[in-house]
C-alpha positions as CSV (number, residue, x, y, z in Angstrom):
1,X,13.4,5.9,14.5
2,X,11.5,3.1,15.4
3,X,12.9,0.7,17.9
4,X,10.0,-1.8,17.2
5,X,10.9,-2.3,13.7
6,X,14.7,-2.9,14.6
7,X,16.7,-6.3,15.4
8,X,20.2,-6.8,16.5
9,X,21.2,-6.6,13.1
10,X,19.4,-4.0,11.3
11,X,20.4,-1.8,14.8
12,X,24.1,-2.8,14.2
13,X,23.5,-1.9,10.1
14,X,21.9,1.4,11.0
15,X,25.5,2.4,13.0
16,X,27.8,1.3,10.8
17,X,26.0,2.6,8.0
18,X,26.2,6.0,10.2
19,X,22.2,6.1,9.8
20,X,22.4,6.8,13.4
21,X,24.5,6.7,16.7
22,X,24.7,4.2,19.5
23,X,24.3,7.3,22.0
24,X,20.8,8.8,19.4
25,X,20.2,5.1,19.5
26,X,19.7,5.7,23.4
27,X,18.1,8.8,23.5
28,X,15.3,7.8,21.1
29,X,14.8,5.1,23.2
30,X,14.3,6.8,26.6
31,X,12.1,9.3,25.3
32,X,10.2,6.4,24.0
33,X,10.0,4.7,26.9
34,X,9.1,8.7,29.3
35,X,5.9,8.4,26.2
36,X,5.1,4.6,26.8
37,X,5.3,4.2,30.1
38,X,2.1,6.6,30.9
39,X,0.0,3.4,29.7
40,X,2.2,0.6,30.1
41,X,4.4,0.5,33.0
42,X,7.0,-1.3,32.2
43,X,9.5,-0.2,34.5
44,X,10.3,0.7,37.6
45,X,13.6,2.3,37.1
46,X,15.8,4.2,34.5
47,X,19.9,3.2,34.5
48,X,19.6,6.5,31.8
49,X,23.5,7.1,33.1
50,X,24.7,3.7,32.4
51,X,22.9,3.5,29.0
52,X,24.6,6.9,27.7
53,X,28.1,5.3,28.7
54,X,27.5,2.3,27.0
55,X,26.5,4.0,24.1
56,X,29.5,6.3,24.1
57,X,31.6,3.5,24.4
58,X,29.8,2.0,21.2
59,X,30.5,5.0,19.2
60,X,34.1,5.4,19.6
61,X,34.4,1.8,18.4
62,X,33.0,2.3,15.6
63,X,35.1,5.7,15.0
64,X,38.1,3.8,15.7
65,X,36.9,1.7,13.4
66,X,36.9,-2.0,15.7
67,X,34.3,-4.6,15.3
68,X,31.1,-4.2,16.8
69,X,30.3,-6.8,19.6
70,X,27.3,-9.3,19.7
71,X,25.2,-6.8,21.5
72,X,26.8,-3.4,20.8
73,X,24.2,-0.6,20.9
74,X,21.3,-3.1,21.6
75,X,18.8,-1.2,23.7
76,X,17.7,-3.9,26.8
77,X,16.2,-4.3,29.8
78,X,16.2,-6.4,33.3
79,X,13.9,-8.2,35.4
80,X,14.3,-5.6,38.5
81,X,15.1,-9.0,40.2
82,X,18.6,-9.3,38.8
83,X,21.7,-7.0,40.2
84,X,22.7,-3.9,37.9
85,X,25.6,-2.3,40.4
86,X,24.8,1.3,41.8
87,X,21.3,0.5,40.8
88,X,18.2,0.2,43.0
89,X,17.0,-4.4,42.7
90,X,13.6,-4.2,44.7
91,X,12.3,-7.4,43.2
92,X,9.2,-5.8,43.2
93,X,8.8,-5.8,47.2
94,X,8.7,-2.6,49.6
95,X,10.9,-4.5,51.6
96,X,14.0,-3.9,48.9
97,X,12.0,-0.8,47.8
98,X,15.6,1.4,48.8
99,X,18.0,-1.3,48.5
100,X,20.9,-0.4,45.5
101,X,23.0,-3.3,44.5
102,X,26.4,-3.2,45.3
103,X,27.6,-5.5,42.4
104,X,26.5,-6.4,38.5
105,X,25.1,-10.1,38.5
106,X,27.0,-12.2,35.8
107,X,24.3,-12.2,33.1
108,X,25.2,-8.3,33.8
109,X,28.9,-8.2,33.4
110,X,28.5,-10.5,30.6
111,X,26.3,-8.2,28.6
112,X,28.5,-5.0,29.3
113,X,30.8,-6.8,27.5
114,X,29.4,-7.7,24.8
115,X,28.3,-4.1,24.7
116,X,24.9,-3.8,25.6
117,X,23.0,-0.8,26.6
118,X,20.9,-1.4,29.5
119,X,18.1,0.9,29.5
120,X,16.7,-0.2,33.4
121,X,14.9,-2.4,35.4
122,X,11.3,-3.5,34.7
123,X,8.5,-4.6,37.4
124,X,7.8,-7.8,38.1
125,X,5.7,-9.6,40.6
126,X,7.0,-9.8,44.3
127,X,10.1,-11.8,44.1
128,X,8.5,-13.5,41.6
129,X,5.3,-14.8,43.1
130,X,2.5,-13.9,40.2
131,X,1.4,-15.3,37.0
132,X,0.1,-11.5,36.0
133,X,2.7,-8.9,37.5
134,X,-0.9,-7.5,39.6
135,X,1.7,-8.7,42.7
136,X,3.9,-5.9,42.3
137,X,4.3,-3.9,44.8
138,X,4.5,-0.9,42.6
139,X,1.2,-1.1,40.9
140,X,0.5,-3.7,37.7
141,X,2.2,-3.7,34.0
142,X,-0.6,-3.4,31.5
143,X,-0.7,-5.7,28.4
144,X,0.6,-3.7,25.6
145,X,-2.1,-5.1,23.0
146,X,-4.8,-4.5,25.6
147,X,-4.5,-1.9,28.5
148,X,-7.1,-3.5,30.0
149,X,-5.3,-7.3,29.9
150,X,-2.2,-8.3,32.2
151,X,0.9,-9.4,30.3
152,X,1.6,-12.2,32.4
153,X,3.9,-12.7,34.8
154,X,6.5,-12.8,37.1
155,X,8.5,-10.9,34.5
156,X,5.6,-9.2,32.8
157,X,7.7,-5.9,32.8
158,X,10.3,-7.4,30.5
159,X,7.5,-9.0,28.3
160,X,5.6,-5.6,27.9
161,X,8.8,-3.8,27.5
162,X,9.4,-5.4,24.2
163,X,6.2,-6.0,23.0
164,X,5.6,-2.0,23.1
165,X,9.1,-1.6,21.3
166,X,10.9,0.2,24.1
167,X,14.0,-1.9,23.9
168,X,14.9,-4.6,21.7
169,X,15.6,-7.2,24.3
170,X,15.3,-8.1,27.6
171,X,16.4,-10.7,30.4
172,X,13.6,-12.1,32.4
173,X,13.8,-14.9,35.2
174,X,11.7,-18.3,35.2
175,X,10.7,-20.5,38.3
176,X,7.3,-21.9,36.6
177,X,7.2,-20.1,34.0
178,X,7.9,-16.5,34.5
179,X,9.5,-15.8,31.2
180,X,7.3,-18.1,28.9
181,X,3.9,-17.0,30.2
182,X,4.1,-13.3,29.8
183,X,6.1,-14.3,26.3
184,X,3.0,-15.6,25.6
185,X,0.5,-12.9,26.3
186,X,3.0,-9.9,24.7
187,X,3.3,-11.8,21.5
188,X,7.0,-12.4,21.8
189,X,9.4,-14.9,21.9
190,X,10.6,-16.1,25.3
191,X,13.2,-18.5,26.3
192,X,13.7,-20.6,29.4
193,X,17.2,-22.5,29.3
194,X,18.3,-25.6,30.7
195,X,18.6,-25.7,34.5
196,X,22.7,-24.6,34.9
197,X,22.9,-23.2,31.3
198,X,23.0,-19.5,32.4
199,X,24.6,-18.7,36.1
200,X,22.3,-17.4,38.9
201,X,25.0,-15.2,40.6
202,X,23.4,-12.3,41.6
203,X,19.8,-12.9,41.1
204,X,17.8,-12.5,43.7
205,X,16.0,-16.0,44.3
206,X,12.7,-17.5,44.5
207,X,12.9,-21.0,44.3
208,X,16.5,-22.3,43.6
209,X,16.3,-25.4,42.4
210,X,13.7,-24.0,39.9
211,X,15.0,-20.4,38.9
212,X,16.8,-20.0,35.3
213,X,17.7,-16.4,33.5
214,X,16.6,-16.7,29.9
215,X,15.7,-14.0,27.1
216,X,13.1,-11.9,25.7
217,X,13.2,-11.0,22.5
218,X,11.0,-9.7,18.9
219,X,12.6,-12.5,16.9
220,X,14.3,-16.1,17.8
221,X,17.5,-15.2,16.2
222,X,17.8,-12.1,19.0
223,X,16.6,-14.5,21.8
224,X,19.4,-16.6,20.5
225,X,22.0,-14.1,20.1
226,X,21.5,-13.2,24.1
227,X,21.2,-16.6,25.3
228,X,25.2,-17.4,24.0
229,X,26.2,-14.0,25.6
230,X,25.1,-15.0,28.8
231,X,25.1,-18.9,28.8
232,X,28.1,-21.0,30.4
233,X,29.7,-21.8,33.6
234,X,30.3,-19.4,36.3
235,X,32.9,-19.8,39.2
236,X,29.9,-17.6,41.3
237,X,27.2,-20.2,41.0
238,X,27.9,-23.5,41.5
239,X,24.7,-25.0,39.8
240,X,25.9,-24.0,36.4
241,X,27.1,-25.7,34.0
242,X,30.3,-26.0,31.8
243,X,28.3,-26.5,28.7
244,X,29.7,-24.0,25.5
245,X,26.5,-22.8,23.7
246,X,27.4,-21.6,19.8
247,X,25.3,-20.1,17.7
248,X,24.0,-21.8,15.0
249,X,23.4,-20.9,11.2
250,X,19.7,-20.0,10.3
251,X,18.0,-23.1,8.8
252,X,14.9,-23.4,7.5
253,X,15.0,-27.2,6.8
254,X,13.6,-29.1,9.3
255,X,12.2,-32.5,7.5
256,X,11.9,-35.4,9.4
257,X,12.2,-33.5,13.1
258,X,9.5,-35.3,15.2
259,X,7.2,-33.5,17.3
260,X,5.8,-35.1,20.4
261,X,2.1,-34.1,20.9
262,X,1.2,-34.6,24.5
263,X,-2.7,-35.5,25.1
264,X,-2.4,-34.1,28.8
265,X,-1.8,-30.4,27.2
266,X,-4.9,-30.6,25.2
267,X,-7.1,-31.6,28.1
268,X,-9.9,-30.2,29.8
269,X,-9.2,-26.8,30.8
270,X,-7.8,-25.2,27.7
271,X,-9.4,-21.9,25.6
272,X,-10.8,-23.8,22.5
273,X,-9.6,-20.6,21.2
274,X,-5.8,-21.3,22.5
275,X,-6.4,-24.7,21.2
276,X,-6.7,-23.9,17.4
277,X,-4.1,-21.4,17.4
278,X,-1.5,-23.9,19.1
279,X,-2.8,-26.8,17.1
280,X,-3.2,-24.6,13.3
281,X,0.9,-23.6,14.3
282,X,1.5,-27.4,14.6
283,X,0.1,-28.2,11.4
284,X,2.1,-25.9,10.0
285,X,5.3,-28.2,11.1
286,X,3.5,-30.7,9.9
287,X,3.3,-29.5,6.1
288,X,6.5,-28.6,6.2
289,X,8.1,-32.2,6.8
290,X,8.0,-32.9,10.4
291,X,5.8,-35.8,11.7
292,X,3.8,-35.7,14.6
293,X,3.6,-38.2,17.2
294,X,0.8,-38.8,19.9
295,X,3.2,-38.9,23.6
296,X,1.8,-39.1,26.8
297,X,3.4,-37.9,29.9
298,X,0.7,-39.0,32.4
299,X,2.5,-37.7,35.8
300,X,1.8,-34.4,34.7
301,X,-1.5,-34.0,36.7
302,X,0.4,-34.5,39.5
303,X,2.9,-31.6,38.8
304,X,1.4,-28.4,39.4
305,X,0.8,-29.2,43.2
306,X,4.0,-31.2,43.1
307,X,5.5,-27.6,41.9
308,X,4.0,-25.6,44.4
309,X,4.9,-27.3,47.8
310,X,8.9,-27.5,46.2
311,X,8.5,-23.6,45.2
312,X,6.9,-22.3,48.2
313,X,9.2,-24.5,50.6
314,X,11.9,-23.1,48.7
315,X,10.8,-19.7,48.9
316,X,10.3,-19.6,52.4
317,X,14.1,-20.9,52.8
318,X,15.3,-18.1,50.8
319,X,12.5,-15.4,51.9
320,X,14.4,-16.1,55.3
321,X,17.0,-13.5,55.0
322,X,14.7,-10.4,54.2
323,X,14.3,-9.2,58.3
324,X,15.5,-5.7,58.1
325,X,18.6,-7.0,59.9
326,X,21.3,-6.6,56.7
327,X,19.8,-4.2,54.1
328,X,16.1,-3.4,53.1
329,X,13.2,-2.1,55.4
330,X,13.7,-1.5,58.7
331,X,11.1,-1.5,61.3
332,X,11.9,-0.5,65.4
333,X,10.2,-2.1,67.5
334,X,10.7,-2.8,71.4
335,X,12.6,-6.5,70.6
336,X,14.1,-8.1,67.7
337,X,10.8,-10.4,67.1
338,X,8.3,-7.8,66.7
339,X,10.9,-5.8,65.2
340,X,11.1,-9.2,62.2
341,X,7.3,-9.1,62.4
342,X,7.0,-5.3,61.9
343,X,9.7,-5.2,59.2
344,X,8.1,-8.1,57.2
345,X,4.5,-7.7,58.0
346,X,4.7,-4.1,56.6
347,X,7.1,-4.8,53.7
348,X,5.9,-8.1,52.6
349,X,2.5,-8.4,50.2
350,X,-0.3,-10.9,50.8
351,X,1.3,-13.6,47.6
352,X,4.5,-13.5,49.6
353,X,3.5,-13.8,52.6
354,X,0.7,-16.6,51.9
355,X,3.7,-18.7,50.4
356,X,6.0,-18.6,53.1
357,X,3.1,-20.3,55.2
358,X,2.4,-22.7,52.9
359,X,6.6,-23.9,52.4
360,X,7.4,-23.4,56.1
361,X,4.6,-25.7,56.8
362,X,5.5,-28.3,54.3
363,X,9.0,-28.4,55.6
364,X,7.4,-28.7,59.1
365,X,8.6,-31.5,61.5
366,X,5.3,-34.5,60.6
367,X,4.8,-32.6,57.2
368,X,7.9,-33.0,55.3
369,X,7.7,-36.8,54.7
370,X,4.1,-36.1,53.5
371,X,4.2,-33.0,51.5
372,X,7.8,-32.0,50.5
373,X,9.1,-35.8,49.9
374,X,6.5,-36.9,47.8
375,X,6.7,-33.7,45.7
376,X,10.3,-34.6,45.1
377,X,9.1,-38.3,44.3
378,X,6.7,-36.7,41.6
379,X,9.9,-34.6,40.2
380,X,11.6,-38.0,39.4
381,X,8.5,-39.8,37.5
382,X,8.2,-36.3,35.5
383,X,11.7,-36.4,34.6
384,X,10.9,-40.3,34.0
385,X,7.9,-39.1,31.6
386,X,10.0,-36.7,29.5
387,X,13.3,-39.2,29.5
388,X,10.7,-41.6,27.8
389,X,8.8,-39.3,25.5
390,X,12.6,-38.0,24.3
391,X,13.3,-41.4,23.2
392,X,10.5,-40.9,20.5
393,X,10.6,-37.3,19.8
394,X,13.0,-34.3,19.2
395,X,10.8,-31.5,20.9
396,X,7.5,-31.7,22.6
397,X,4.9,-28.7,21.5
398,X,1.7,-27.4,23.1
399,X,0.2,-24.2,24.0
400,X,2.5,-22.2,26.6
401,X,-0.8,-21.3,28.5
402,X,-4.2,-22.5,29.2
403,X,-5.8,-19.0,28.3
404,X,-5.3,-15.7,26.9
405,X,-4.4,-12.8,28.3
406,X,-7.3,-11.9,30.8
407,X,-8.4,-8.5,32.6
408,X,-6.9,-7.4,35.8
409,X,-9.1,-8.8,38.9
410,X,-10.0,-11.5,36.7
411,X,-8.3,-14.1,39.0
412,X,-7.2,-12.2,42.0
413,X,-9.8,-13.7,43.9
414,X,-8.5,-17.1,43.8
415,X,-5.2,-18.3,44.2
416,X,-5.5,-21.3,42.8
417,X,-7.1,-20.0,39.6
418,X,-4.0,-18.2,39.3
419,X,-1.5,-20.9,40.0
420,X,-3.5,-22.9,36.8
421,X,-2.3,-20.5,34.9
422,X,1.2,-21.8,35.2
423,X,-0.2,-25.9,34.0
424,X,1.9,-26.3,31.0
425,X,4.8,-24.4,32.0
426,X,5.8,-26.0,35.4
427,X,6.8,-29.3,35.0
428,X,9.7,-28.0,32.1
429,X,11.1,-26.0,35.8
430,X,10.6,-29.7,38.0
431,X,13.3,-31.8,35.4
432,X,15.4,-28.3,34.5
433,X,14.7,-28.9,30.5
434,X,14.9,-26.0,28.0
435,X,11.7,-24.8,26.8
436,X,10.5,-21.2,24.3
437,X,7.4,-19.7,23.9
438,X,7.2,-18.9,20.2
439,X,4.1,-16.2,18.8
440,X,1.6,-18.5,17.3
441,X,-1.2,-16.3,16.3
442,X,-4.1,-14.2,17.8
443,X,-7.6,-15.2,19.2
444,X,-9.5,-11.8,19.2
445,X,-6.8,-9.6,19.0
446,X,-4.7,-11.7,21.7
447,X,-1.4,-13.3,21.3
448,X,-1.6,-16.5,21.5
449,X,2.0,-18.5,22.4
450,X,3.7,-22.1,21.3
451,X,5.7,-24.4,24.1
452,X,7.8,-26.2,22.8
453,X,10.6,-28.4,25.0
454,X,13.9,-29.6,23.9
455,X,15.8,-31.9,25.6
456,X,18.6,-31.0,28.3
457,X,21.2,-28.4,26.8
458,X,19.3,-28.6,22.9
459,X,18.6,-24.5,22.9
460,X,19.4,-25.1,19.3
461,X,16.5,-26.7,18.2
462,X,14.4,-24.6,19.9
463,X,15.4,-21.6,17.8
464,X,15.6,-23.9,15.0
465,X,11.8,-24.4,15.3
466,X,11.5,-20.7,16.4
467,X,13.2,-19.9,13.2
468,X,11.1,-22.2,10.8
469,X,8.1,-20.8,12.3
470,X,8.8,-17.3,11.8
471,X,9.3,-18.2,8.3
472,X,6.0,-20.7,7.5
């Protein structure tokens, strides 16, 4: 049995044709993942318990002989940032390394119902500060298509855990582009929703006003069938949005859909390798009916340092409550301020730490006008840029990143070499539009990914595109 090879529906076939069960389903896949995970490293913990109940649960539905639901025996896994109940969430920090969560986040509850198996909880970088997952503080995911070659990050585990085949889907978490990235350098598809689409209750947070739950998944129509279990409003988090998603039929059809072009993406700084893959997938559109239109979105040089003074201010708001007070590591000390700086100067890495400087800075009395204003003044003419280009487009494409997937070290050295890595993705997290990585094609073995935007709440025409490009 070969998880790789299966989608939602040939997995939901395969039971009701009694080729297998939910519960060998399972089995296969955790033996799978004890082989895998030598190399790969995917996870960080096993919910094994949780998975065989699920199954179970699957399997005397189908004896009884009810319907299947939309995810019913669907091996998957989670960011280790979002809240599985009874399970341990470390968000990839020492400082959560023994915290268990006391209750299921919604995107959780939402896909017990709708009868998924959850498999575990796969690494990530440190609360989600990393473009590589080399800031766990569990040791790094490898690329599955090159051991030697990060998979990307924040949610590289969830990337790596589908591109290797150990579970059919996963849910990742993007602030900058933490789902799209790694999408990008597994080879898989990888879905950020609109900012409010999918509720944020019980995730642990980076950046707030940034953070969105979206899908992994081996094809578009999977990453779609998980985004409509998990989309909609949410009493729990008051940022969502009471916007019904429904899934639409497969088209292949997309004549006379216009495709923005933006000359910023294409500027100095990209892998002419990335280039040609990115720009022989938008032919592609092109010969198939679309027409391609030269945009511009000229605040978009402005946005990566725009992104990283609203992030990191962000962060160290949130970052605030991890002092070995309420739960996580817990340091004695003779007083309660070198008992905060024990606690967190032991349990917090370098990335973390680094950006909690940098946001509590910017949100410093004399800095805030000058740093933390003006980014938010830069959000504005980006949403500006985009409201604009949307008049004249449907969806904007370019590559999803700069570069391919590159060795571990590569660009530990610099910060900021890292932070470029996130160019294309970021300003999609600044104005809360949806945006997919789709796999383009390979430069020297690589994956190579596709952004494409959508306007605010259009998820359908990304996988419409997703869909047509599968099939060119």
């Amino acid at each position: 049995m070969d998880i790789q090879n299966l989608t939602i529906e040939k997995i939901q076939e395969g039971l009701l044709a009694k080729e297998f069960s939910a519960l060998e389903l399972t089995e296969n896949a955790l033996k799978n993942i004890e082989e895998k995970e030598k190399d790969i490293h995917a996870f960080l913990n096993l919910t094994a318990t949780l998975a065989r109940n699920s199954a179970k649960e699957t399997d005397g539905r189908i004896a009884r002989g009810e319907n299947l639901l939309p995810l019913s025996g669907v091996p998957c896994s989670l960011k280790d940032a979002i809240l599985v109940k009874g399970a341990p969430c470390t968000a990839g920090s020492r400082i959560l390394e023994n915290y268990i969560a006391p209750y299921d986040a919604t995107v959780v509850k939402k896909m017990s119902e709708a009868g998924a198996i959850i498999i575990g909880k796969t690494n990530m970088d440190e609360f989600g500060m990393g473009a590589s997952t080399e800031n766990s503080s569990f040791g790094p995911t490898r690329n599955p298509h090159d051991l030697r070659r990060v998979p990307g990050g924040s949610s590289g585990g969830s990337a790596a855990s589908v591109a290797a085949g150990e579970v059919t889907l996963s849910l990742g978490e993007d602030t900058g582009g933490s789902i799209r990235q790694p999408a990008s350098f597994c080879g898989v598809v990888g879905l950020k929703p609109t900012y409010g689409a999918v509720s944020r209750a019980g995730i642990i947070a980076l950046a707030s006003s940034l953070d969105q739950v979206g899908p992994f998944a081996k094809t578009t129509r999977d990453a779609e069938i998980l985004f409509n279990v998990i989309a909609g409003k949410d009493p729990l988090d008051s940022t969502s949005i009471d916007h019904t998603y429904n899934l639409q039929p497969t088209t292949y059809n997309l004549e006379g859909l216009r495709i923005g072009v933006p000359k910023e993406y294409f500027a100095k700084g990209l892998d002419p390798q990335v280039k040609e893959v990115v720009e022989n997938a938008i032919l592609k559109f092109q010969s198939a009916g679309a027409t391609i239109v030269d945009i511009e979105l000229p605040n978009t040089k402005y946005a990566l340092a725009a992104y990283y003074i609203i992030n990191t201010s962000e962060a160290s708001a949130n970052l605030a409550r991890y002092d070995g007070v309420r739960y996580g590591m817990h340091k004695e000390a003779d007083n309660l301020l070198s008992e905060y700086l024990a606690t967190r100067g032991e349990g917090l890495g370098a990335e973390v730490k680094r950006r909690i400087m940098l946001g509590t800075y910017a949100l410093s009395e004399g800095y805030y006008d000058a740093y933390y204003v003006k980014a938010q003044k830069v959000r504005s003419l980006l949403k500006q840029d985009f409201d604009s280009a949307f008049l004249k487009v449907d969806v904007i494409m370019g590559p999803t990143s700069p570069v391919l997937p590159f060795e571990f070290g590569a660009k530990t050295h610099s910060p900021m070499e890292m932070y470029l890595v996130d160019t294309y993705t970021v300003p999609v997290n600044l104005v809360g539009l949806p945006a997919i990585s789709l796999p383009a094609g390979t430069a020297n073995n690589l994956p190579v990914g596709l952004h494409v935007i959508a306007p605010a709440f259009q998820e359908h025409l990304l996988f419409s595109v997703g869909e047509m490009l599968e099939h060119l």
